[in-house]
PAMIPA-790403 format. One line per field, with one value per residue: y, x, z of N, C-alpha, C in turn; residue in three letters; residue number from 1. Coordinates in Angstrom, 2 decimals. Each point is the difference from the previous one (the first is absolute). Example, Ala and Ser with C-alpha at 12.3 -4.5 7.8 and 13.67 -1.06 7.14 Angstrom:
<sites>
n_y -5.69  1.05
n_x 13.19  -0.35
n_z 7.80  -0.72
ca_y 1.19  1.19
ca_x -0.89  0.82
ca_z 0.00  0.06
c_y 1.20  1.09
c_x 0.90  -0.77
c_z 0.00  0.73
residuo Ala  Ser
num 1  2
</sites>
This chain:
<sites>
n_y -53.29  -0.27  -1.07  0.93  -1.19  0.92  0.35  -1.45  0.62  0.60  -0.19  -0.53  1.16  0.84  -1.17  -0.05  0.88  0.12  -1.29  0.28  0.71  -0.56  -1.12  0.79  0.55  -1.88  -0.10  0.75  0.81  -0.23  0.56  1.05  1.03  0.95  0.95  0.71  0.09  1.45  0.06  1.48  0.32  1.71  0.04  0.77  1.89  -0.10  1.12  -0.55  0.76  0.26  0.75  -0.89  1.08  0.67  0.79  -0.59  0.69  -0.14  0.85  -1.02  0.61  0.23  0.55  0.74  -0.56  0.94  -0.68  0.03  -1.15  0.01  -0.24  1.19  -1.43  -0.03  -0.86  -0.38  -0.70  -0.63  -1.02  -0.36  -0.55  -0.81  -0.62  -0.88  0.24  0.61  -0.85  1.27  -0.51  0.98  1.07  0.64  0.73  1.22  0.49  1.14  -0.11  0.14  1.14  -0.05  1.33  0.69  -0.25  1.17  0.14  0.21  0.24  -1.76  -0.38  -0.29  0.90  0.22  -0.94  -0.80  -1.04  -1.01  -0.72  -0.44  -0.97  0.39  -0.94  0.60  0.79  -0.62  1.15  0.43  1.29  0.57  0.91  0.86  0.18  1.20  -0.35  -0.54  -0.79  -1.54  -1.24  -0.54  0.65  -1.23  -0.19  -0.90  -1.20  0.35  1.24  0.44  1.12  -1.31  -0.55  1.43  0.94  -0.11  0.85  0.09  1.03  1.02  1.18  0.90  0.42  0.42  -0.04  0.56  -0.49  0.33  0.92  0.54  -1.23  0.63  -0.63  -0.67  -0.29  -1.05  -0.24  -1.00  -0.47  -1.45  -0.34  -0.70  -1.26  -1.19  -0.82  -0.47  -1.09  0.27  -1.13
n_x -63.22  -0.76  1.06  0.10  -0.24  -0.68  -0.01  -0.21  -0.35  -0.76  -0.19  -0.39  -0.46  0.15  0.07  -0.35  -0.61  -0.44  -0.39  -0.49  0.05  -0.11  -0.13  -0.67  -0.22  0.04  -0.31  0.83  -0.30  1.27  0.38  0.26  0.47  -0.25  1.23  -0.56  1.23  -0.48  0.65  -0.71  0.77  -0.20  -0.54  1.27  -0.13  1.32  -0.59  0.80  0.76  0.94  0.69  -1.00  0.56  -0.43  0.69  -0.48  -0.44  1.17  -0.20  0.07  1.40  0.34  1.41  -0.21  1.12  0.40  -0.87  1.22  0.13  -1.54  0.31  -0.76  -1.04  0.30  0.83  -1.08  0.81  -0.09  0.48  -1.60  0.83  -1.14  -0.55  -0.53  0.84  -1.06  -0.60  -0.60  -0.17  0.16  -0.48  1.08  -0.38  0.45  -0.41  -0.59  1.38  0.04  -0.42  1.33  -0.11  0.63  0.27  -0.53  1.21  -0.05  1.49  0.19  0.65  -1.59  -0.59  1.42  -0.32  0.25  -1.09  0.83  -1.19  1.40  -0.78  1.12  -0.30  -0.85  0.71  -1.33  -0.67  0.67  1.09  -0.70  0.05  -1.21  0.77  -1.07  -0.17  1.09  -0.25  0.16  -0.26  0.00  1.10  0.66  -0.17  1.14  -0.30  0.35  -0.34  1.02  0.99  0.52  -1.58  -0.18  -1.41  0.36  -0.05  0.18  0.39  -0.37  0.21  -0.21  0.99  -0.86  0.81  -1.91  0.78  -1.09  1.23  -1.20  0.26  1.05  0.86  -0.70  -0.80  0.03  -0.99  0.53  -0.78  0.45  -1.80  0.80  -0.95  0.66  -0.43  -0.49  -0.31  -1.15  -0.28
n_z 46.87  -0.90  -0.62  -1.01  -1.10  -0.19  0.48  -0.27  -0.21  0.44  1.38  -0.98  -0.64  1.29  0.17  -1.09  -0.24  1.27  -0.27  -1.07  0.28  1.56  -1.20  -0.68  1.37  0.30  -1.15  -0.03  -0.31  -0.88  0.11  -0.52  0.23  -0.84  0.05  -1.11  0.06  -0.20  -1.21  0.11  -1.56  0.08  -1.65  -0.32  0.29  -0.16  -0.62  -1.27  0.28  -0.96  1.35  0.06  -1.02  1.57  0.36  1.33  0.59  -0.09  -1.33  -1.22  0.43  -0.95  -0.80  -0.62  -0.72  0.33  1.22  0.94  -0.96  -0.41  -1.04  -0.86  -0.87  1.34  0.36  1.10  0.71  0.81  0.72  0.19  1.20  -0.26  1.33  -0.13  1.41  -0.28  0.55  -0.37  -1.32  -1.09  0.12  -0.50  0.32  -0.67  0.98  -0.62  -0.62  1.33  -0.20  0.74  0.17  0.51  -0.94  -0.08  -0.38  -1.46  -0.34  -0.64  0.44  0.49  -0.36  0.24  0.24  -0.70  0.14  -0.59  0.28  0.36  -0.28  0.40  0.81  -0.10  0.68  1.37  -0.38  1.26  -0.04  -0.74  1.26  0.65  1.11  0.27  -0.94  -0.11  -0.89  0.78  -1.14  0.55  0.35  -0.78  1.26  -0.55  0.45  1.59  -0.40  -0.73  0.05  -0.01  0.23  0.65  -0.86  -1.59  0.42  -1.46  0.35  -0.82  0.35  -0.93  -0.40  0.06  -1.54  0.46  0.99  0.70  -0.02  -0.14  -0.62  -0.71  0.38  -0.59  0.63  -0.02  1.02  -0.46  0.52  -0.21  0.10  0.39  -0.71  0.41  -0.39  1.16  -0.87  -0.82  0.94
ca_y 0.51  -1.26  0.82  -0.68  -0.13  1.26  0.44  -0.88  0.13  2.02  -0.33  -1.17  0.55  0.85  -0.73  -1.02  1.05  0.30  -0.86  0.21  1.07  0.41  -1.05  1.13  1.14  -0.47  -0.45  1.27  0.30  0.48  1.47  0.61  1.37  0.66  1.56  0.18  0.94  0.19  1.72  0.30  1.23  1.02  1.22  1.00  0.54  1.01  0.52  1.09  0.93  -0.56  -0.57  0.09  1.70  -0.36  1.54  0.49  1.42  0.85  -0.08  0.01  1.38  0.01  0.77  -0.69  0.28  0.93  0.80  1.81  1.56  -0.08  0.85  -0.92  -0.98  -0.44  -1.46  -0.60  -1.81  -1.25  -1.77  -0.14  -1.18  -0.30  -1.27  -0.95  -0.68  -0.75  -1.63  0.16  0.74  1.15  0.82  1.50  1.87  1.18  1.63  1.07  0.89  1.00  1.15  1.44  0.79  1.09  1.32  0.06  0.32  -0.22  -1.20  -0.51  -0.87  -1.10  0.18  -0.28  -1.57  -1.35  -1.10  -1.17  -1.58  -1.46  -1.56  -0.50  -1.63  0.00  1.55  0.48  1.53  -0.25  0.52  1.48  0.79  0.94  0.22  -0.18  -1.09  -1.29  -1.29  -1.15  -1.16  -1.84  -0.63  -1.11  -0.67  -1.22  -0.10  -0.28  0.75  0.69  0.69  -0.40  -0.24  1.15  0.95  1.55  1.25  1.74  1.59  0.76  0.97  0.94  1.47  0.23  1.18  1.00  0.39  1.43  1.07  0.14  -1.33  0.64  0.24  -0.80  -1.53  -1.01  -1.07  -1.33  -1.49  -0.90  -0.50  -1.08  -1.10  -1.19  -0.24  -1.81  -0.09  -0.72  -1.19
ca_x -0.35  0.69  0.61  -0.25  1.19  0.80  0.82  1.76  0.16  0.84  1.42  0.41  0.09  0.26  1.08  0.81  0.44  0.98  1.33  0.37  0.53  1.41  0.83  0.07  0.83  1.34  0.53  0.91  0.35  1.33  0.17  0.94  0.18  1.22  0.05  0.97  0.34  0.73  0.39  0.04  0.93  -0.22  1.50  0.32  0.12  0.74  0.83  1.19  0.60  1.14  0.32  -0.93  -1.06  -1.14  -1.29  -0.92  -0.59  0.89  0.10  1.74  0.38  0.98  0.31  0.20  1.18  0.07  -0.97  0.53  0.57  -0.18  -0.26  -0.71  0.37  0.73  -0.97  0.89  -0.43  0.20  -0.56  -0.50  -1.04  -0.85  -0.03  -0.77  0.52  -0.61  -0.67  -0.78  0.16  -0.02  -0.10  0.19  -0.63  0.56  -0.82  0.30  0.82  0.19  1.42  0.10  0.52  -0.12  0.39  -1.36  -0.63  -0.68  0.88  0.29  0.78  0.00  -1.13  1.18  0.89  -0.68  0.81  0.06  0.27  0.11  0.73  1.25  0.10  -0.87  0.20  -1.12  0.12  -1.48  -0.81  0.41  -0.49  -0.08  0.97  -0.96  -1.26  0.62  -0.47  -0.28  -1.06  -0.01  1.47  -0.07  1.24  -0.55  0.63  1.53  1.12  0.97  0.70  0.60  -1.35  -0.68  0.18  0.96  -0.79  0.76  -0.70  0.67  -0.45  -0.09  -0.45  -0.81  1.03  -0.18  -0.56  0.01  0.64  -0.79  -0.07  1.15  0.45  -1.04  0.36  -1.17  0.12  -1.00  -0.91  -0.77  -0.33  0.22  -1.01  0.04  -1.52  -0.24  -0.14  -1.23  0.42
ca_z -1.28  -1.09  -0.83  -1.43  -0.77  -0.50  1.38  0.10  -2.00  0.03  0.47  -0.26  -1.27  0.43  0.69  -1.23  -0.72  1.20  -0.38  -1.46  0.08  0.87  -0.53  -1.48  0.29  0.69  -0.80  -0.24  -1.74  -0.08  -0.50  0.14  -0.43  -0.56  -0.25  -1.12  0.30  -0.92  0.68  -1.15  0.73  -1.38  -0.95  -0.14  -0.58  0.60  -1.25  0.53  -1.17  -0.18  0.74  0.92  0.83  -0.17  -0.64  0.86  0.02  -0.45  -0.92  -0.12  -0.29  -1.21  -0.07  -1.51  -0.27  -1.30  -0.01  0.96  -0.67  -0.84  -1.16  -0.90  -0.56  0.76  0.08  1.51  0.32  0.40  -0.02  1.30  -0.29  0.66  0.47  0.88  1.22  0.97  -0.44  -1.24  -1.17  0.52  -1.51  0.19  -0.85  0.61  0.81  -0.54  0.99  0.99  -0.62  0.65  -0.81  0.97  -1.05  -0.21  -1.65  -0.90  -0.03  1.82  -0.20  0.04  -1.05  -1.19  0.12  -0.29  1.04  -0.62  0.50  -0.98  0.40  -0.59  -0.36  -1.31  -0.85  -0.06  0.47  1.22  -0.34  -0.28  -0.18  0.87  1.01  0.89  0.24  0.09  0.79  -1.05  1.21  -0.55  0.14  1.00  0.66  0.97  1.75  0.63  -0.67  0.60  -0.49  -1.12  -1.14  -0.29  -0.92  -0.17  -0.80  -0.24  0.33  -1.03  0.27  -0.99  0.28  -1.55  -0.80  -0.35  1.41  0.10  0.25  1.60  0.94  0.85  1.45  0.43  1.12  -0.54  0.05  -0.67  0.77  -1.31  1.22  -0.59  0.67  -0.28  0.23  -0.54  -0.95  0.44  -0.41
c_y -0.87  1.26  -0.37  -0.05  1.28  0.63  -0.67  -0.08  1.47  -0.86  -0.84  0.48  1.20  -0.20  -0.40  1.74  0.81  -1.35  0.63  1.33  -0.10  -1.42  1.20  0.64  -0.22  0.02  1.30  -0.19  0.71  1.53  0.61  1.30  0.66  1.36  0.33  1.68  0.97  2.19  0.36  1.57  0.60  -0.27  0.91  0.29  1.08  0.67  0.69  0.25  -0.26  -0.96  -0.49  1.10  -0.67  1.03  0.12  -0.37  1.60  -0.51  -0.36  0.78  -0.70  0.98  -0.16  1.19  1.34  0.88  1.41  1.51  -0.68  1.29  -0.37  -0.44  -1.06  -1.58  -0.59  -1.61  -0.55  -0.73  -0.06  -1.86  -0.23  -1.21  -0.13  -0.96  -1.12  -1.28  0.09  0.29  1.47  0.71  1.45  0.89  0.79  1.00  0.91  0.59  1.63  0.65  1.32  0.96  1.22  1.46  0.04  1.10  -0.62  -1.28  -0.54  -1.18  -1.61  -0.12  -0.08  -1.31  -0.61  -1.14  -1.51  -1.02  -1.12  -0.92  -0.81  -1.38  0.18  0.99  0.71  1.31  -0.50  1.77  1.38  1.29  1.38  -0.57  -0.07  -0.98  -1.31  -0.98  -1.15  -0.79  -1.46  -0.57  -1.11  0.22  -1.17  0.23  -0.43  0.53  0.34  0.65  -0.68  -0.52  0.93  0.01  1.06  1.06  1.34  0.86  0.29  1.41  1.05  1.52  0.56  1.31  0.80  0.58  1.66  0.23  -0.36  -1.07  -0.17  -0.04  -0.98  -1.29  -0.33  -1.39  -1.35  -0.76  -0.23  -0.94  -1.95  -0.76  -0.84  -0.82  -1.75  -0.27  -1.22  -1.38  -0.78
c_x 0.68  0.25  -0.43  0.46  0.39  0.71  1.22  0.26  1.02  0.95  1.45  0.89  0.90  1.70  0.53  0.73  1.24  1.47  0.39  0.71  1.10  0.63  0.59  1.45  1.40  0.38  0.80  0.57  1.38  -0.36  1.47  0.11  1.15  -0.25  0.94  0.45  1.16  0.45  0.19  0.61  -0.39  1.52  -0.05  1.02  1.05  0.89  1.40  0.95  1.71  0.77  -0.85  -0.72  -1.64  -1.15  -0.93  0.23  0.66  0.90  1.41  0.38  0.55  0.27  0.24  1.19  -0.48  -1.54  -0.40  0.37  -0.91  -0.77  -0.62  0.69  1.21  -0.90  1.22  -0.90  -0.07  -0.79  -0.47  -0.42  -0.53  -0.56  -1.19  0.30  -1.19  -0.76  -1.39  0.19  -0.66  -0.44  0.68  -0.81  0.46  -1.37  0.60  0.97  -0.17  1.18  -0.33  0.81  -0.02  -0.62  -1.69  -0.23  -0.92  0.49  0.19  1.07  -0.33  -0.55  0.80  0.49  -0.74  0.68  -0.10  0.71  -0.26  0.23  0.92  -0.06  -0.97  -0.22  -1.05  -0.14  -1.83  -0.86  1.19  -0.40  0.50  0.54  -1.36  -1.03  0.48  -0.91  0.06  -0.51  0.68  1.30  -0.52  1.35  -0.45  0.33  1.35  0.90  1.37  0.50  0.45  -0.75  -0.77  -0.01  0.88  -1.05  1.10  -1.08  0.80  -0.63  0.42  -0.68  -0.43  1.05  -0.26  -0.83  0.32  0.61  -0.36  0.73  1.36  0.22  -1.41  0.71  -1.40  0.42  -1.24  -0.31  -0.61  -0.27  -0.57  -0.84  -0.36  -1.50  0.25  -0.05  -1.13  0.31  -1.09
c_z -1.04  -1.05  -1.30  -0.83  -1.00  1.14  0.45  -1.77  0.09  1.00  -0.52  -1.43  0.81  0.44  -0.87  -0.63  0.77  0.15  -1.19  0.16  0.80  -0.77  -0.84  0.60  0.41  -1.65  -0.75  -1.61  0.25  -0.54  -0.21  -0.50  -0.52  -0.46  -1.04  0.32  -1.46  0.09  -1.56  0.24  -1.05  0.05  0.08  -1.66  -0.20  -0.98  0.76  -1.26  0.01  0.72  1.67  0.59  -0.21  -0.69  0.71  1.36  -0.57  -1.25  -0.38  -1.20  -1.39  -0.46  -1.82  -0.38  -1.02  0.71  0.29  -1.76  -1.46  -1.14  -1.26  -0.44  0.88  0.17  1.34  -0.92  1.22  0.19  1.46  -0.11  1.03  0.25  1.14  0.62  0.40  -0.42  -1.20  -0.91  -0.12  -1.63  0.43  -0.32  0.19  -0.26  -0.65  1.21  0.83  -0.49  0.86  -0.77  0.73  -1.21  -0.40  -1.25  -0.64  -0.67  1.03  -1.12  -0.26  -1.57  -1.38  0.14  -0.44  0.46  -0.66  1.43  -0.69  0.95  -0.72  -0.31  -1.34  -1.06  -0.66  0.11  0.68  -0.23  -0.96  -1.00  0.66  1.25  0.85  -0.54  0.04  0.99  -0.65  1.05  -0.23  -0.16  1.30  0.64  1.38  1.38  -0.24  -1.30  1.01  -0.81  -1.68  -0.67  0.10  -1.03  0.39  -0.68  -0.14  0.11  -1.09  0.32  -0.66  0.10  -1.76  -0.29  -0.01  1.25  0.47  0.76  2.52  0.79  0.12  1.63  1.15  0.87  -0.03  1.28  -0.34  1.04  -1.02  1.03  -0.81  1.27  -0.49  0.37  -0.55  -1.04  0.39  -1.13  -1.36
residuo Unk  Unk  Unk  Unk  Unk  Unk  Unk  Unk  Unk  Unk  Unk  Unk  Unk  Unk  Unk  Unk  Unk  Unk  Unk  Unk  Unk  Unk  Unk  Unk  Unk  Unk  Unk  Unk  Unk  Unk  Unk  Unk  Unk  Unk  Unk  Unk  Unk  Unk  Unk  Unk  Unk  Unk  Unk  Unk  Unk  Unk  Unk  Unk  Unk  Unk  Unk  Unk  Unk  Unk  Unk  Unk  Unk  Unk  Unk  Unk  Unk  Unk  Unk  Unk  Unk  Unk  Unk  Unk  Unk  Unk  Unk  Unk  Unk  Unk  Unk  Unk  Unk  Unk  Unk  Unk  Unk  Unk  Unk  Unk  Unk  Unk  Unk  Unk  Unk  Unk  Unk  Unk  Unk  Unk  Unk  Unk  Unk  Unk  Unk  Unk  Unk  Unk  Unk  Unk  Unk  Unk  Unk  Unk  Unk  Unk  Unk  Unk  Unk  Unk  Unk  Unk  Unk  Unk  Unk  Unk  Unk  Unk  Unk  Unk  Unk  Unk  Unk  Unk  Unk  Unk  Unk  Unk  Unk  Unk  Unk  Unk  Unk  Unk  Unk  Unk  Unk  Unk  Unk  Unk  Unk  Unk  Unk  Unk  Unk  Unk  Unk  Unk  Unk  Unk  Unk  Unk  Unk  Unk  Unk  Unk  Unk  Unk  Unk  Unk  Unk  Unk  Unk  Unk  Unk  Unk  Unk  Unk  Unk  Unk  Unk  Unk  Unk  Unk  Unk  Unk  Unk  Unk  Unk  Unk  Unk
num 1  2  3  4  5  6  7  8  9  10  11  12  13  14  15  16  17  18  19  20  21  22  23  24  25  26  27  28  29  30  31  32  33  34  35  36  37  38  39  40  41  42  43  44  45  46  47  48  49  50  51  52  53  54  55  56  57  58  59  60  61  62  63  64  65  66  67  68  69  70  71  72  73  74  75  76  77  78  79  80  81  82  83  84  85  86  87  88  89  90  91  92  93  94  95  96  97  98  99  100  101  102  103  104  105  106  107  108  109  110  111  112  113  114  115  116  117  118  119  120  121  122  123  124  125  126  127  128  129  130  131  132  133  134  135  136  137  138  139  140  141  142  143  144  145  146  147  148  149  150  151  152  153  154  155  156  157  158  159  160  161  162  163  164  165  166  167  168  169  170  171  172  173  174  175  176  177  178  179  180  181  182  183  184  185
</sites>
């Protein structure tokens, strides 16, 4: 059987592409690879009160000088400060304070006080007023506070001159429920 010249043409073209390729494949391109590796950590947030009290889960106790025997027109103080331990900047608020009161008269003891917070470094009054509706918003406090760059905040607590007679012999206890919240960048 003779062959024809298209037929030693495809062979001829078949063999050349099959060299071209296994020449292609001895010939190796350098390469090289790499992994970027990295770690990312939340902040935190860790309010705490004078001396590192944390206030949670269980509340920190203070005791305000003069508070066991008060009378109208009587005024207790002190100085709470407060801090942000932890790696975020932070905004304070104080929550309308939790007031227990065992006494279920008509008079209650809480309903005679009025309550003045100040920020002493600025001698801002954050709030004052009524004892039960107390609240404020937007005190900055930064990160990695401690005890000696805390805010200072006075409590001034007041018993109104013309408090009724009923709220006599009363015990009152305060949770002022304090929450610190990021501060959006």
């Amino acid at each position: 059987m003779a062959e024809t010249k298209s037929s030693r043409w495809r062979i001829l073209a078949a063999a050349g592409v099959i060299s071209a390729l296994a020449v292609g494949a001895s010939f190796a391109l350098f390469s090289d690879t790499g992994t970027v590796r990295t770690s990312l950590s939340s902040g935190s947030l860790d309010l705490k009160f004078d001396d590192d009290q944390d206030g949670n889960p269980v509340p920190y106790v203070r005791t305000f000088d003069g508070g066991d025997n008060l009378a109208p027109g009587s005024t207790v103080e002190e100085d709470l400060i407060v801090f942000n331990s932890g790696t975020i900047d932070a905004t304070l608020e104080l929550a309308t304070p939790v007031i227990d009161n065992a006494s279920a008269g008509p008079d209650l003891l809480q309903d005679e006080i009025t309550l003045v917070i100040t920020d002493t470094a600025t001698s801002t009054e954050l709030y004052n007023g009524p004892l039960v509706g107390a609240t404020f918003t937007g005190l900055d406090i930064g990160a990695d506070g401690t005890t000696a760059t805390g805010e200072v905040l006075n409590f001034a607590l007041s018993v109104a001159p013309d408090a009724e007679v009923g709220v006599a012999g009363q015990t009152i206890q305060i949770d002022f429920p304090f929450t610190a919240t990021q501060t959006v960048p």
